[in-house]
N, C-alpha and C positions, 0 to 999 in steps of 0.2 A: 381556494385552489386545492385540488387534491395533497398536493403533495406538502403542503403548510408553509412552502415557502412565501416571504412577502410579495403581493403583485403589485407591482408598475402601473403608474399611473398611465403610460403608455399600453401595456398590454390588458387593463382596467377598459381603457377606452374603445380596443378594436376586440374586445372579446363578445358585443352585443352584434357585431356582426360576420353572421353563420360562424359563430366562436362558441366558447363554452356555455355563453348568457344566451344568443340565438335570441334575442328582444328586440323588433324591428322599432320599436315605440323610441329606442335611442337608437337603432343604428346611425342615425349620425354622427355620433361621436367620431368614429372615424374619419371625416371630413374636417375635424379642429384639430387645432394642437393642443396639447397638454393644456398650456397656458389657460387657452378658451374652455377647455372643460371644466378647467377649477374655476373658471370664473363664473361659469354656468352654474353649477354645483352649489357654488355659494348662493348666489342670487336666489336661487329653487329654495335652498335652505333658511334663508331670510325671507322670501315670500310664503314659505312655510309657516315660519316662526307666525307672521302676520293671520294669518288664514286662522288660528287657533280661536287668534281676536275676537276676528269680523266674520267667520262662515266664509267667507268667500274665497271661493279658487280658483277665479277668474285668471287674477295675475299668476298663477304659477301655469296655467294653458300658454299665458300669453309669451310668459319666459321661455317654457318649450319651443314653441310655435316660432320664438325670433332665433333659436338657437339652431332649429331643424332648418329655417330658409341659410343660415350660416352654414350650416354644416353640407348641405346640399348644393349649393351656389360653387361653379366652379370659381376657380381665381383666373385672374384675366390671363393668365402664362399658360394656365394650363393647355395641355393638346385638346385636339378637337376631339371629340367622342369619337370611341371604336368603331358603335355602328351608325351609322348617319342615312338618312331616306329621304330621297328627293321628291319621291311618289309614294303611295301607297293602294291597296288594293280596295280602296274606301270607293262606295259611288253613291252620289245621291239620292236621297229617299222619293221618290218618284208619285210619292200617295200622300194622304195626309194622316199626323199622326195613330188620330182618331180612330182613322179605318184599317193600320199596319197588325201585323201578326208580328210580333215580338219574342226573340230565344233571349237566352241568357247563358254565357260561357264566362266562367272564373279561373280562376289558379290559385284560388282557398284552398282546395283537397277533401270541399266535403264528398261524403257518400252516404249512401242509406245504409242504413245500420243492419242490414241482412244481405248488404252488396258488400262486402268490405274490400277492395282492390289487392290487399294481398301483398302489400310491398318487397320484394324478397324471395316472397313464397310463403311469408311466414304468416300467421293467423293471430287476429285480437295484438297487432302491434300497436305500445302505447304510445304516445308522445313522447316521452322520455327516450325511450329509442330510436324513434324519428330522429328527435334533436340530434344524438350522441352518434346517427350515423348520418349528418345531413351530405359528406364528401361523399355515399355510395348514391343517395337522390340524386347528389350534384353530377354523375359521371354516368345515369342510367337513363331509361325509357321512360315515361311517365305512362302511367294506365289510367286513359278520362272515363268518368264515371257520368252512368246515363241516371237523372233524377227525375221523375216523373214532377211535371210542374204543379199538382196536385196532391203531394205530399206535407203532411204535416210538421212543425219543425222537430217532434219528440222523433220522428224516424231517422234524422238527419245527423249522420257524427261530423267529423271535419281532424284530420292527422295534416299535420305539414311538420316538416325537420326546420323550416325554411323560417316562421315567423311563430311569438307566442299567441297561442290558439285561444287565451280565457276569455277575450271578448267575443270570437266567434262560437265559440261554448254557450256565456250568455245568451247570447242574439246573434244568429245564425245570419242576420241582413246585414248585420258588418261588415262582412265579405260575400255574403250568397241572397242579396235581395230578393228573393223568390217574392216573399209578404209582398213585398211592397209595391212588386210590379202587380201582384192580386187588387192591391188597394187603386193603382194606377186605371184598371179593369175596370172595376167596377166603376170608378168613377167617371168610366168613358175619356180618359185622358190617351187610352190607347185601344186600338183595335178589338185584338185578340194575344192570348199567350201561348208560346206553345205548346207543346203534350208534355216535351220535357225539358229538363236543362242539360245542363253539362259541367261538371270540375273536374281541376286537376290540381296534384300541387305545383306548381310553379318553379321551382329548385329542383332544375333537372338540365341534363346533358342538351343542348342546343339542338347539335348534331345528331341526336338520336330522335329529339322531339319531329323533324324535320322529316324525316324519314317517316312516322308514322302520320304526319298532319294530312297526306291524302286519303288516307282512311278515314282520319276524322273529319274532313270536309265532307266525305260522303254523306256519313252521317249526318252532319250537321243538315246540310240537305235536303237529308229526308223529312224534317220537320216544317219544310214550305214555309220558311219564315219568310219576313219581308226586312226584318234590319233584328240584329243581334248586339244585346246589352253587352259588352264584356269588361270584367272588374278584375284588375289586378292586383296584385295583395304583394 
């Protein structure tokens, strides 16, 4: 903490989500109680200890993995979710995969590294600034960024305030499978790809997103797709 005072295992636990930590890998800590996260914590620590042994860190994914369906999993009292969809605007794929022209729409935040979106106004903002302003993402516009699907991953950056970005750093299919739907291509698993993609980051004002999505539908559109990947981060 900045300020050196001790933190709370309470405010320890909700700071990985859009908090000072900004680590969606734990955001669910917030979804336990204290109790559950110390008991987490330890288990991680003792399957730790183990792993030093044997190489294997099988069991410490698996500790994650049963902690995140916990921490996720409403409790049976809980209210019904805020937003709830009876319908959606989904319609059947009408072709077969084989022969579909396929896009691709994230909420990563990559962009090409000679487009940079600009967040602000400002120019070459880092991550670190992202993170430390995710409440002005969280109350503004988002600006989606057009990727040509022909793009190599070195042109490719990725800023979000919203989640830590080192995996999509590494390996950019993380969050923005472009490779993979190439690999999909060629192996005649699908049609055709489109010219381009699309991201945005995802941690942004609802209400303003709304207002500009008929612009981006246009867009979207103009690419003659026939069904659209889209991955949420």
């Amino acid at each position: 903490m900045e300020n050196n005072e001790p933190e709370s295992l309470e405010t320890f636990r909700t700071s990985f989500s859009y908090g000072t930590r900004n680590d969606l890998n734990f955001k669910f800590f917030k979804g336990l109680s204290d109790d559950e996260v110390a008991s987490f914590l330890r288990t991680l620590l003792d399957e730790l200890g183990g792993a030093y042994d044997t190489g294997n860190i099988l069991p410490l994914i698996e500790a994650a993995y049963a902690a995140q369906v916990a921490g996720y999993t409403p409790a049976p009292d809980a209210p019904p979710p805020k937003h709830e969809y009876s319908s959606g605007p989904f319609t059947p794929l009408d072709i077969p995969l084989t022969k579909a022209r396929v896009g691709l729409l994230t909420t990563s935040g990559h962009f090409l590294r000679d487009d940079d979106p600009r967040p602000f106004g400002e120019t070459a903002m880092t991550q670190e600034e992202a993170v430390a302003r995710i409440s002005e993402f969280m109350a503004s516009a988002p600006v989606l960024s057009e990727i040509p699907s022909s793009t190599p991953a070195s042109e490719l950056r990725v800023r979000h305030g919203g989640y830590d970005i080192r995996s999509a750093e590494r390996d950019p299919n993380v969050t923005f499978p472009m490779e993979r739907l190439r690999e999909a291509h060629a192996d005649g698993r699908i049609g055709e790809i489109a010219d381009s993609y699309f991201s945005f980051p995802g941690a942004t004002a609802q209400g303003r997103l709304r207002k500009v999505l008929p612009e981006w539908v246009e867009r979207l559109h103009d690419q003659d797709i026939d069904l659209m990947l889209l991955v949420p981060v």
